[in-house]
C-alpha positions, -999 to 999 in steps of 0.1 A, spaced: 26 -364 127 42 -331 123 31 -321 95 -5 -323 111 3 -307 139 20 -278 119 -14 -275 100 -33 -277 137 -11 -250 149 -21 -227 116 -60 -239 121 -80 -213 142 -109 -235 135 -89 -267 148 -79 -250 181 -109 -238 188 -124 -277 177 -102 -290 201 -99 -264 228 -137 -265 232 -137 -306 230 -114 -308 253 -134 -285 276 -167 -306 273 -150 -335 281 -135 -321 312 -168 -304 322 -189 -332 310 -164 -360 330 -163 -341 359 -208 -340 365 -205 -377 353 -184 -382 385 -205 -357 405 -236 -374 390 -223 -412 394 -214 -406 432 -244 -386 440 -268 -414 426 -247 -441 441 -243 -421 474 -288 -418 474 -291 -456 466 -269 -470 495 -285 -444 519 -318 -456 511 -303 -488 512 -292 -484 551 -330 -467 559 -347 -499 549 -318 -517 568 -323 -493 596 -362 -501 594 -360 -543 591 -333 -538 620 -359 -522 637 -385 -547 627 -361 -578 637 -356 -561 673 -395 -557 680 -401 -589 664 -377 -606 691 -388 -583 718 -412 -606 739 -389 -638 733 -358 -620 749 -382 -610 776 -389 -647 783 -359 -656 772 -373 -683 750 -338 -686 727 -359 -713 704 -385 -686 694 -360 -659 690 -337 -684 666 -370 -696 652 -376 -659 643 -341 -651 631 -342 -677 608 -375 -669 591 -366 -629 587 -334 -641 572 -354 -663 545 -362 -627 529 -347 -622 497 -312 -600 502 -311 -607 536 -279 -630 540 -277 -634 579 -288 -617 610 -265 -622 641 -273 -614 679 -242 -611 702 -242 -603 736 -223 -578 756 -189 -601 755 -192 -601 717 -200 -643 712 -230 -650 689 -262 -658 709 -285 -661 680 -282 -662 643 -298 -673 610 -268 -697 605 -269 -722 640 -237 -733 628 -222 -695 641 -242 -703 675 -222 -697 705 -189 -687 685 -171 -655 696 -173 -626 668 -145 -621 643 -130 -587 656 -114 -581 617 -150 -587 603 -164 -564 583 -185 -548 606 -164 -547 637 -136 -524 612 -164 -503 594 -177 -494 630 -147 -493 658 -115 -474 649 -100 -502 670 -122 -535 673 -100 -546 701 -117 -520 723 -147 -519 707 -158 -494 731 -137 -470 734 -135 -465 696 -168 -465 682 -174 -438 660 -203 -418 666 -233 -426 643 -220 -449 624 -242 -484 624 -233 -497 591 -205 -500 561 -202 -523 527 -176 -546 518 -173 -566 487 -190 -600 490 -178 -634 476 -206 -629 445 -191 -594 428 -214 -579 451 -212 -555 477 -227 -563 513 -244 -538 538 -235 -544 575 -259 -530 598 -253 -532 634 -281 -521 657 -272 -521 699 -295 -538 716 -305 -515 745 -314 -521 782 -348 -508 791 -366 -507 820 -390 -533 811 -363 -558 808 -343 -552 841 -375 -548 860 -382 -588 850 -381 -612 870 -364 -634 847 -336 -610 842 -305 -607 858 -291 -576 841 -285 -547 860 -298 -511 854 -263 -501 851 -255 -523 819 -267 -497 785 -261 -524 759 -273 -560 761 -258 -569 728 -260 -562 691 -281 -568 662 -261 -573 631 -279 -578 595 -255 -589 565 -278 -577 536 -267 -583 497 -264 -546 477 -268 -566 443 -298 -550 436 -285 -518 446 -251 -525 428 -273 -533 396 -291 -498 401 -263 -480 401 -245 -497 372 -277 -493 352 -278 -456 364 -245 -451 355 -246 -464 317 -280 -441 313 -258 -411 326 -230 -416 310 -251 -424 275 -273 -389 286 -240 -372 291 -225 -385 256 -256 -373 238 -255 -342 253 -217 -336 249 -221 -343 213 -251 -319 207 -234 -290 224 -204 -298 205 -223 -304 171 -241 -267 183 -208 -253 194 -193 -261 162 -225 -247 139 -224 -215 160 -185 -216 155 -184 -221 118 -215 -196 110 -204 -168 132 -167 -172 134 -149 -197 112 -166 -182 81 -164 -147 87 -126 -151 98 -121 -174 69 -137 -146 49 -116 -117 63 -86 -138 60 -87 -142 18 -97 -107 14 -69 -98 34 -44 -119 9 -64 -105 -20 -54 -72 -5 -14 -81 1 -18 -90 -32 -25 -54 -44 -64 -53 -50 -77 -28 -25 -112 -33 -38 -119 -57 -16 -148 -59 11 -167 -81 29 -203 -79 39 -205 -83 79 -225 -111 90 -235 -97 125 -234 -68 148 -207 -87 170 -169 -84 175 -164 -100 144 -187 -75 127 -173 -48 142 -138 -65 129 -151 -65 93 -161 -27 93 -126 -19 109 -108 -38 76 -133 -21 53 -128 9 68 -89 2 70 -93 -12 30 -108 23 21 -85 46 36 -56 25 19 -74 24 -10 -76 62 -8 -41 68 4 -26 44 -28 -47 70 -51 -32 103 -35 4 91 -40 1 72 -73 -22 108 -84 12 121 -61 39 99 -79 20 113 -115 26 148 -107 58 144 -95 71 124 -124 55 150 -149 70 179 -125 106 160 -130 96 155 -171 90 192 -173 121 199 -146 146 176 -170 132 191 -200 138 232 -191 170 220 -179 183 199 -212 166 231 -230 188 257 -211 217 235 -212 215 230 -248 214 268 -254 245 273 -233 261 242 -251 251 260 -284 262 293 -274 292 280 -263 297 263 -293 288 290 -320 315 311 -296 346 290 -300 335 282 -334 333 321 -344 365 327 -325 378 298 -352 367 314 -381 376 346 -373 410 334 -370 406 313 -403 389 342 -423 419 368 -412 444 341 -420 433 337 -453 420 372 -465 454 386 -476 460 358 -494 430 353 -511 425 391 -523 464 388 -540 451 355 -561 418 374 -571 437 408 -579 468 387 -598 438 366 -614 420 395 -627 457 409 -646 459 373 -659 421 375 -677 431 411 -689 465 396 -701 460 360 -716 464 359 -753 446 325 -759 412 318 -755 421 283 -730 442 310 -709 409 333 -708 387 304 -697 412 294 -669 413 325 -655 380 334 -653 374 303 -634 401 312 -609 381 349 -607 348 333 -601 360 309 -572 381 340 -558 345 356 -556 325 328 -544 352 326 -517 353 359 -508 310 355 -506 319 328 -479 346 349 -458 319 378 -455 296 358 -443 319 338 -419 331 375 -412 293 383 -406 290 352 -384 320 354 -363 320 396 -355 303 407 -324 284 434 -345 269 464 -327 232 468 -326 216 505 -329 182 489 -312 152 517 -322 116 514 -324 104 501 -356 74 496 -372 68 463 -389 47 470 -414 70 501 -428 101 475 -427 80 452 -446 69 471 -472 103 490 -477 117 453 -475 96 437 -499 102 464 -527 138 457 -527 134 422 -539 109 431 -566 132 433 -594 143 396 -582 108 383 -581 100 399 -612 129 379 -634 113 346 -619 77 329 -623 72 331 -588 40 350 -578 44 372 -546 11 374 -512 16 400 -487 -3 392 -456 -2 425 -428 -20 422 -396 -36 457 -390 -25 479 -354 7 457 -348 26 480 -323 64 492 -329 91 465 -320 128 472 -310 153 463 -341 182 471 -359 166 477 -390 201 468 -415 207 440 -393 170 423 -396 168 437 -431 198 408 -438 182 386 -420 148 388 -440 170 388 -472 186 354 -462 152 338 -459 136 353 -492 170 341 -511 166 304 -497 128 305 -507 135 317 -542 164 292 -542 135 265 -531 112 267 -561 138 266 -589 107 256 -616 83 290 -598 58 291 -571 46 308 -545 58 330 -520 38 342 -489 52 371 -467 36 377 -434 37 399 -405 12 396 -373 14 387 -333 11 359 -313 13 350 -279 46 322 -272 51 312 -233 23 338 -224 41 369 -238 28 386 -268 56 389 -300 55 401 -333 64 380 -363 78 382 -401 71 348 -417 84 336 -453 67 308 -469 79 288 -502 58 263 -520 90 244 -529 96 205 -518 105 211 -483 130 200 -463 135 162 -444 123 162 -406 161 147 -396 173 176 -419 150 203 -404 165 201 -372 203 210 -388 192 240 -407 206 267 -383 235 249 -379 266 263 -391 281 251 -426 247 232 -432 233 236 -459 203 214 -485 215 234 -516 241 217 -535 276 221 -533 288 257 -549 248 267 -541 260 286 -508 278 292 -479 257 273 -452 260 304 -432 229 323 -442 206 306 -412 230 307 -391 236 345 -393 200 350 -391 192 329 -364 223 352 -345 208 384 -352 169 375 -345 188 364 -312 210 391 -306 171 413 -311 160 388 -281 136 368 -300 142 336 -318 131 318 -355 108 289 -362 117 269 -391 86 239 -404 82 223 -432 62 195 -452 83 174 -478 66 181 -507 46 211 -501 70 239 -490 90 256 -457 83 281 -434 103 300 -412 97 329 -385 110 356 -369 99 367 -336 105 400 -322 94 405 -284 70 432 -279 86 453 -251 64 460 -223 53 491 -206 63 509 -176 39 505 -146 40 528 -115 46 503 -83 61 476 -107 101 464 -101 133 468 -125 152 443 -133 191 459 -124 171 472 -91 159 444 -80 191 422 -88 216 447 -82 232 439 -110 246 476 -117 235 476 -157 215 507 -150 253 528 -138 275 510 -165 261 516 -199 289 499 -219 276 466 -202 257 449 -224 223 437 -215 196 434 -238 170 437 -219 179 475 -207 164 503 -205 132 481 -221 126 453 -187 91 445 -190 77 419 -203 108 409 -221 125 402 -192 117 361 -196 117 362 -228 150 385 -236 168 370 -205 150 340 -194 153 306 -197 115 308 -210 127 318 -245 132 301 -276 168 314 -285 202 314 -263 202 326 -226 214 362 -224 206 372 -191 230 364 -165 209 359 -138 185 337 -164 217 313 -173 217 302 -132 179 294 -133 166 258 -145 136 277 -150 125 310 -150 96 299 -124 120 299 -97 135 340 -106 124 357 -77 118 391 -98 98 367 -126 73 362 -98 73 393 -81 61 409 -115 37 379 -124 21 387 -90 16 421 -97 5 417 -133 -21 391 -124 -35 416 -100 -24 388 -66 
């Protein structure tokens, strides 16, 4: 039982079932009642009118024998009305209230019954029957001994002048009433009349309570149940996540109206979900591209910290053991001038080679370690190409290695330290040669080309030997790393050109293809212009480079274009700039979009 009426209470349809049942049956009882008592209320009225008229009748049909007062003719007369069908008795008392005449002779001279029937249904009090008669009021029912109801009429028998003026009367003009007519008639027929019109209203009123229930619940299920029902699963298909969902009204109604408001409510969600998922997109790749400058500058001050504390190391290390090394090479020199035997010669010229191969490594860790001074003047690329190439001819030309020199034409001067980057190009022609043992090719190049929207200028160096491993590629500017094998090399020689490329405020490039060769690159920023109107760098940050020369910056006096690429967090090789190192990004430099603004003519 509660279960169902747990699934009523969820029902709209089986409230509305039973709110609108519950209302024709209410409705529908209440005009059965109204009905029922108005029919039975017109039946017994006409009922009492053709009482009213056979009273009448009875009275004029009596009216000469009570003039003669011939009491055989009026019982005579009472009897034969009474033989009508219905009619049960008729009665005539006199003023004192005892029978005179009736249709039974037996009730003949027999006082009346004061808690009869008709003495209560007319007299408030029947013992003073008249004082308490109510007004207009001749008649009432009672149940009879049958299952019937019986009328009681009462009629007065009035004095008139045509009876005291007889002769054979002794009633004065003074007495109104000479006695009462009463008629006892049987309502059976009437009783059956309104039982049988009863039964046809109540059937009448259960046929139509059922149609307008069987209509009610048509119109409720095609106009409300089903487009509720309708709205109500594309509501869960909604919770569920599928904002594609609509449904097609039915009508022009409230519930219509109430299915354009959830499609309309269904599109703007559906809209909404697409700006912040199109929202959430941007916002992840914004963080992706966030993270990744960040890991990127913190890398570069990881690795510039790093390469410091390690150079700081090995500058210890290489003044540590220089002294010592340079006594073993000299004493191992005297020892190959002095030994007598030829397995004393061998020995030490082994211990002279190592010295030297040693002394090869300190340089270079020397190299790597020093804070060298850079002499930064213009320089034109192709001129320290060709004068760089020429001094590895006699190399090339001992080896079957064939040499392409590729210039791009009207490449502008670049700032460099033309010994330092001289090394540096040396170091990368060396590890090529070194790459192709057996011969090959090797492809020198110099053009432009644009890196995080700034223009640079390159020198690329490109062997045809077997390449080097992806998981390798990535360790090739690290210190003490090296692919050659062991007694092949320092490991330095990337790493000291990598320094001084970055020292230049550029960076190197290094791909390769197992099996078909390496490339690397240097890039060399091109400095930019002065332009009348546009900032400075120490002006704008007030950083005071511009009144203390010995503070290094390279970026000054050159702070164009360079300035996110020399100093910013937008270039390839370590953060120099101080300002750069405290930006994620160089996006967010106040000067970097000061002069973006003004170069893209905002």
């Amino acid at each position: 039982m509660k279960k169902r009426l747990a699934l009523i209470s969820r029902s709209l349809a089986a409230k509305l079932i039973i709110a609108i049942t519950l209302l024709i049956l209410v409705g529908g009882g209440i005009s059965w009642c109204a009905l029922i008592r108005a029919g039975r209320k017109s039946l017994v009225n006409e009922a009492v009118r053709d009482a009213a008229s056979y009273s009448e009748l009875i009275k004029k049909g009596i009216r000469f024998s009570m003039l003669t007062n011939n009491r055989e003719a009026i019982q005579q007369t009472l009897e034969d009305l009474s033989s009508v069908k219905d009619i049960r008795s008729i009665r005539l008392f006199d003023g004192r209230g005892r029978i005179r005449s009736s249709s039974r002779p037996a009730d003949i001279g027999t006082a009346v019954d004061r808690s009869a029937p008709a003495c209560t249904g007319c007299h408030a009090d029947p013992a003073h029957p008249s004082g308490t008669l109510a007004q207009q009021v001749q008649w009432t029912t009672a149940p009879g001994a049958q299952g019937y109801n019986v009328l009681f009429f009462v009629d007065p028998v009035y004095n008139q002048p045509s009876c005291w003026g007889a002769a054979c009367h002794v009633h004065p003009p003074s007495q109104r009433v000479l006695g009462v007519l009463e008629s006892e008639i049987s309502l059976a027929a009437v009783d059956r009349a309104i039982r049988k019109q009863a039964l046809q209203t109540t059937v009448y009123a259960l046929s139509l309570m059922g149609a307008a229930a069987l209509l009610l619940s048509v119109v409720l299920r095609k106009f409300v149940l089903r487009p509720v029902t309708s709205l109500a699963g594309a509501m869960a298909t909604v919770a569920q996540g599928n904002l594609e969902s609509r449904v097609t009204p039915s009508s022009d109604d409230e519930i219509g109206r109430l299915v354009n408001t959830f499609n309309d409510m269904t599109g703007e969600l559906r809209v909404a979900r697409e700006r912040m998922e199109a929202w959430t997109e941007s916002l992840e790749r914004e963080v992706a591209k966030k993270t990744e400058a960040l890991k990127r500058s913190q890398d570069k001050l990881v690795q510039a910290e790093k390469l410091a504390a390690l150079g700081r190391m090995t500058a210890d290390v290489a003044h540590e053991i220089r002294n010592p090394l340079t006594a073993i090479g000299g004493f191992a020199r005297r020892l190959a001038k002095g030994a007598a035997g030829e397995k004393e010669q061998k020995h030490a010229g082994i211990i002279v080679y190592e010295v030297g191969r040693l002394e090869k490594v300190l340089r270079d860790a020397l190299t790597f370690s020093r804070n060298a001074r850079f002499n930064l003047e213009e320089q034109r690329i192709d001129e320290f190409l060709q004068e760089a190439v020429s001094l590895h001819e006699p190399v090339l030309s001992e080896q079957p290695v064939s040499l392409e020199v590729e210039v791009e034409k009207g490449l502008p001067p670049v700032l460099m330290d033309k010994d330092q980057v001289r090394q540096a190009f040396t170091n990368l022609v060396t590890n090529a040669l070194d790459a192709m043992p057996r011969g090959g090719t090797l492809k020198i190049a110099a053009g432009s080309e644009v890196v995080n929207g700034v223009r640079y200028v390159f020198l690329r160096v490109a062997d045809s030997g077997q390449g080097i491993d992806e998981d390798k590629l990535k360790m090739v500017f690290e210190p003490f790393f090296t692919t050659k094998e062991i007694g092949h090399g320092s490991g330095l020689g990337l790493s000291i050109t990598r320094k001084i490329i970055e020292e230049h405020g550029g960076f190197v490039r290094a791909e390769s293809v197992p099996g078909q060769g390496s490339i690397f690159s240097l890039y060399f920023p091109q400095p930019g212009e002065d332009r009348p109107g546009e900032p400075k760098c120490w002006e704008y940050m007030k950083c005071g480079r511009d009144r203390d020369a010995s503070t290094k910056c390279p970026a000054y006096p050159h702070f164009g274009r360079v300035c996110w690429v020399v100093a910013g967090t937008f270039c390839e090789g370590k953060v120099q700039g101080t300002f750069a190192q405290k930006y994620e990004d160089c996006g967010k430099c106040d000067f970097y979009r000061s002069v973006k603004k003004l170069r893209e003519g905002k």
